[in-house]
C-alpha positions, 0 to 999 in steps of 0.5 A: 742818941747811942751810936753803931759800934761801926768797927763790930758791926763791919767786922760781923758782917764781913764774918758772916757773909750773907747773901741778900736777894735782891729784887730791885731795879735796872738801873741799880742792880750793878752799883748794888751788887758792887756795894754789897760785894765790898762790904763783904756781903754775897748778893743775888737778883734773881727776878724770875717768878719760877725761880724767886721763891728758892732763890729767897728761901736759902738768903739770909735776907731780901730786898724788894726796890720798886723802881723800874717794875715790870711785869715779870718781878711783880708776878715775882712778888706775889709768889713771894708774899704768898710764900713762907720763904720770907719768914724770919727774914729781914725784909726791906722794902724801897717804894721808890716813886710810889707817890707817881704810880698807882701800881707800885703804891699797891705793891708797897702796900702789900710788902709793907704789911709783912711782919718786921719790914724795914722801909727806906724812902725820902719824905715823899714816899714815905708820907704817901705811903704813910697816907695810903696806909693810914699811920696805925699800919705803920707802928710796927715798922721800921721806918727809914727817911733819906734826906739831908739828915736822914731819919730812921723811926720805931715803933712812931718814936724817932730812933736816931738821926744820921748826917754827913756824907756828900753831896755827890751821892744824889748824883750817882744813880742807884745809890739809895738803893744800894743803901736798901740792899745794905741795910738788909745786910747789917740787919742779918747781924744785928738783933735791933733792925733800927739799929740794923739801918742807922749803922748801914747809915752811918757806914755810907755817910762816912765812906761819902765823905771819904770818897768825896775827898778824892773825887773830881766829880760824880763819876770818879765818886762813884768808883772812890765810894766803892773802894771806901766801902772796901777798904772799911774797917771801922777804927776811925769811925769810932771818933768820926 
């Protein structure tokens, strides 16, 4: 399978700066917002259902992560979904634990129905949500499965497979969303949108193993997986 250009795809995106609006959870908001920021990407969080649909509107893209939902940011969603302000944009939807709750499987669904939506799960939320979708509403997807080698699929063909990274990046929490919030940027400067998510893939692989190098341990990984994110320029990635 081809591999992302990493070098022109990092330099596209420090050049273009876009801002992703970024609904997502508690727990994540601060290492996604890092993550983003050193890649060279602006982020938002707003939240409030007065203020989400403007917010989107004048991003270049959006990401919506269920985990720790509440009240408020589902109210937030369904003025989004009712709302242009998503149209043309890339949309990645994480659905993180929707095999465990009943009120996030019904909003995944929904966001998973909107036109070119990328979904970032592991194997089990992506099958249960395959599951309670049936696999035609998952054609026109873009489906993205973390794990040990993580997978993204188009159009139910395999598109590529990425591997790599480090162990230490299940044990840092927020990371994989972090990765939703990234793939969503690459998407707003690459016309293929797999394309768009193996190469936010790859990036964070290869910045993994890199962190993992000089790290003691999860907590020093984290800080040294940031600066490998900001220090990225992509030449040795070429051969990596």
């Amino acid at each position: 399978m081809h591999r992302p250009d990493i070098s022109k795809a990092v330099a596209r995106l420090r050049a273009a700066a876009p801002r992703v609006q970024c609904l997502t959870n508690t727990v994540a908001q601060a290492i996604t917002a890092n993550a983003l920021h050193a890649l060279g990407v602006r982020a938002s969080m707003a939240t409030h259902a007065d203020e989400i649909v403007a917010m989107t509107a004048s991003a270049e893209a959006v990401l919506i992560n269920l985990g720790t939902i509440d009240a408020v940011r589902l109210a937030g969603i369904e003025r989004l979904l009712a709302s242009s302000a998503l149209d043309g944009k890339p949309l990645v939807l994480d659905p993180v634990f929707v095999p465990h709750s009943p009120v996030r499987m019904a909003a995944a669904t929904r966001i998973a129905q909107q036109p070119g939506v990328i979904i970032k799960g592991n194997a089990q939320e992506i099958d249960a949500l395959r599951a309670a979708m049936g696999p035609s509403s998952f054609h026109a997807a873009i489906l993205v499965t973390t794990g040990a080698i993580d997978r993204v699929e188009a159009q139910g063909r395999v598109h590529a497979e990425v591997s790599g990274g480090h162990p230490y990046m299940t044990k840092v929490t927020g990371l994989g969303c972090a990765l939703g919030a990234a793939i969503a940027a690459f998407a707003c400067v690459t016309a293929d949108p797999a394309a768009a998510a193996e190469t936010a893939l790859t990036v964070f692989a290869r910045a993994g193993e890199r962190a993992a190098a000089d790290s003691r341990g999860p907590g020093s990984f984290a800080v040294n997986f940031i600066d490998q994110l900001s220090i990225l320029n992509g030449r040795e990635d070429q051969t990596s």
